[in-house]
C-alpha positions in Angstrom: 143.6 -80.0 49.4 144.7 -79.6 53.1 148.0 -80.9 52.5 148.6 -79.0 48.8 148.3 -75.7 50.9 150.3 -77.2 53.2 153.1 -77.8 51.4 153.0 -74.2 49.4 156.1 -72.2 49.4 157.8 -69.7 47.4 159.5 -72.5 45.5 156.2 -73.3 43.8 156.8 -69.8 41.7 160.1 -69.5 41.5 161.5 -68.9 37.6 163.1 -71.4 35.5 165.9 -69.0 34.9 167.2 -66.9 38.2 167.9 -63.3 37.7 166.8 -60.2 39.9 164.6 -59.0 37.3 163.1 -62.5 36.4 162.3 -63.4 40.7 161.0 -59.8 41.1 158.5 -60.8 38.2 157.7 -63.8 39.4 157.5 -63.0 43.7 154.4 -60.6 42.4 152.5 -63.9 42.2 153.5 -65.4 44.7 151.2 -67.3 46.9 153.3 -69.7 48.9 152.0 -68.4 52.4 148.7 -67.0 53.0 150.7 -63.2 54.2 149.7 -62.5 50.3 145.8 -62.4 51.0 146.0 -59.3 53.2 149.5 -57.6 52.0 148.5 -54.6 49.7 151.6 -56.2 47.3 154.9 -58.5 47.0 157.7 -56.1 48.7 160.8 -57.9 47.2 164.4 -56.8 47.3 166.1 -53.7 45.6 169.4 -52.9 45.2 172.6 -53.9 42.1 173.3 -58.0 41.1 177.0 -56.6 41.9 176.3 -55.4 45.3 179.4 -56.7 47.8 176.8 -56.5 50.4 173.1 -57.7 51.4 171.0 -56.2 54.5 168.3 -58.3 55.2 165.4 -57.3 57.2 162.2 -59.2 59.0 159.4 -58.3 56.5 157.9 -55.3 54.7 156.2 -52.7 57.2 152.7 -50.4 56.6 155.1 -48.2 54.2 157.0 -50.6 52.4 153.6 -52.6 52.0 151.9 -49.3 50.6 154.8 -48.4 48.5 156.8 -51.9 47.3 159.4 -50.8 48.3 162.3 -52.2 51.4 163.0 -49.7 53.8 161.2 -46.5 53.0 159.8 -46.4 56.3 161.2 -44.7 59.9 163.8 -47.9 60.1 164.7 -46.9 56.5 164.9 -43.7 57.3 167.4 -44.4 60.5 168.8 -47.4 58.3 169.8 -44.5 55.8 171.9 -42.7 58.7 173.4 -46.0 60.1 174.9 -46.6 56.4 176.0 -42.5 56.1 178.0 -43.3 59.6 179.3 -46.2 58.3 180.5 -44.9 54.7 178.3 -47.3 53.3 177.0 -46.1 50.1 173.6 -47.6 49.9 173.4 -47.5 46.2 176.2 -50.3 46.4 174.2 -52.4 48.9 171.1 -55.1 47.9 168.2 -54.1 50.4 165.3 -57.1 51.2 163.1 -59.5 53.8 163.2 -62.7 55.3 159.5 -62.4 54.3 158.3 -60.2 51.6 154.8 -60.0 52.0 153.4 -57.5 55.2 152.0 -59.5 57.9 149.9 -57.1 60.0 147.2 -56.4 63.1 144.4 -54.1 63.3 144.5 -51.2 65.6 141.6 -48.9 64.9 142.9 -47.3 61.9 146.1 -48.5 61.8 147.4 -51.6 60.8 150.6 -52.9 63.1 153.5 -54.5 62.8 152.6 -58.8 63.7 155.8 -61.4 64.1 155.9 -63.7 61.1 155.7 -67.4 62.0 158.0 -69.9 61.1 155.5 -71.2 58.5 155.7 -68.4 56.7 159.8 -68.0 57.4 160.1 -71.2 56.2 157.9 -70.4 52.7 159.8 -67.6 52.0 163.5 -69.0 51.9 163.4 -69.8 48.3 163.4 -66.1 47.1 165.8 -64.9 49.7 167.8 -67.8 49.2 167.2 -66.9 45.1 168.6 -63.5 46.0 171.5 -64.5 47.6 172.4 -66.9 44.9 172.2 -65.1 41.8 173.8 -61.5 43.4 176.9 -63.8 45.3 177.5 -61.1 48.2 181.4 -61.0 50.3 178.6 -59.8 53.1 175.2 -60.4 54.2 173.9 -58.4 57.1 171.1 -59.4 59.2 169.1 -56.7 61.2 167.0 -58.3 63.6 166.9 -61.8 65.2 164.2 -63.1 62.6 166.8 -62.5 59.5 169.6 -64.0 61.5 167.8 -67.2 63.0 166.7 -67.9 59.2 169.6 -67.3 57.5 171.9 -68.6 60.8 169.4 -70.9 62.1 166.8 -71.1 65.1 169.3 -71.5 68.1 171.1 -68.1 67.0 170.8 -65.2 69.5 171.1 -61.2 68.8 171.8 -60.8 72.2 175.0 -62.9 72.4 176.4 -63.2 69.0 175.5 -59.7 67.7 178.6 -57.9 65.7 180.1 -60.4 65.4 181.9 -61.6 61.7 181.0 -65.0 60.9 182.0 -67.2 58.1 178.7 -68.9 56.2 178.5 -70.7 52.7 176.5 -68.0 51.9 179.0 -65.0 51.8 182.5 -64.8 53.1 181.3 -62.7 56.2 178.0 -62.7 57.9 177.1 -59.9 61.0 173.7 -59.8 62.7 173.0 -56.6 64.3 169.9 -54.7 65.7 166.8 -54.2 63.1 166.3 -50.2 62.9 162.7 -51.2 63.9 163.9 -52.1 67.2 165.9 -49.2 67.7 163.1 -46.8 67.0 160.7 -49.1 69.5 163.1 -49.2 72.4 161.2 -48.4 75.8 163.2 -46.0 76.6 165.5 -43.0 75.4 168.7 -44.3 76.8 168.7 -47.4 75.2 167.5 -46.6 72.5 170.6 -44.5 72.0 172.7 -47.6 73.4 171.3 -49.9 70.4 171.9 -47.0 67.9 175.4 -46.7 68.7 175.9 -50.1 68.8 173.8 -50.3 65.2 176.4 -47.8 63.4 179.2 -49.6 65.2 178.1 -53.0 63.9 177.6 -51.5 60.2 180.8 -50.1 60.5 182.2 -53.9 61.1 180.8 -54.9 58.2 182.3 -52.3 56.3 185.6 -52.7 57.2 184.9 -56.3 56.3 184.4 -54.9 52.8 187.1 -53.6 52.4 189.7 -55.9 53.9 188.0 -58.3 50.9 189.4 -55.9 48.2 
């Protein structure tokens, strides 16, 4: 039994036949990390199969997990003004997780925000790799080192390779940038207005990406 639950992932529920509607279905069963036994629901991605672009986060947070929903929280909320600034409609973009289920801590009353572990990364590939797959993005945006080191592997660093354009098999163009999260939870006000700017800035990169692909 040990090494059955071992070996759980997402891949263990994914659908014979791939389409957004079909893996949204099939994620609300899905067990392949034990994040499900404490998550009020499966958060998967939202968003048009003809988006140009994905943004993906970390994982679901206390509002996302309440309301299964991506990024309907403060980071969506500051997410929301990044894409405005960026002319980003986001309507035309595909919003979702490295991790869709809400991995959290108690703090009296309030249940905060806990690191996934590369365990649970790891079991969650298949439905953003899914995702990727059946929409075929020109761009995939990663907010937040967690996205980018499992979509651009362990040894990438925000910190040294953020806004930049890189090529991937996955899209034509990938960016990692700040997550809003972050932003918002900087220790102080002046850098939190730093990684703001430099947020919009890298959104507006990927933008221009866009539409240098048309």
């Amino acid at each position: 039994m040990a090494t059955r639950q071992l070996s759980r992932s997402a891949a263990d529920f994914l659908p014979a036949r791939k389409t957004l509607t079909a893996l949204t279905r099939a994620a609300h069963d899905c067990q392949g990390c034990d994040l499900y036994q404490r998550a009020t629901q499966t958060v998967f991605g939202a968003g048009s199969a003809k988006a140009r672009m994905i943004l993906v986060g970390e994982q679901p947070g206390d509002q996302e997990d309440l309301q299964g929903k991506p990024f309907v929280g403060p980071a969506g909320r500051l997410l929301d003004e990044a894409l405005r600034a960026a002319g980003i409609d986001r309507a035309d973009v595909y919003l979702t997780n490295a991790v869709k289920h809400f991995k959290w801590t108690p703090r009296g009353k309030r249940r905060l925000h806990a690191k996934p572990g590369s365990r649970e990364i790891a079991a969650c590939r298949p439905w953003l790799s899914a995702e990727i797959e059946v929409i075929g993005p020109d761009v995939i945006v990663c907010l937040g080192a967690t996205a980018a080191q499992s979509l651009l592997g362990p040894s990438f660093r925000i910190t040294r390779q953020r806004g930049e354009l890189l090529e991937s098999p996955l899209a034509h163009w990938m960016l990692a940038t700040y997550h809003p999260s972050a932003v918002l939870r900087a220790p102080d006000e002046d850098r939190r207005h730093r990684m703001r700017d430099e947020l919009f800035a890298d959104l507006s990169v990927a933008a221009k990406s866009l539409s240098n692909r048309l």
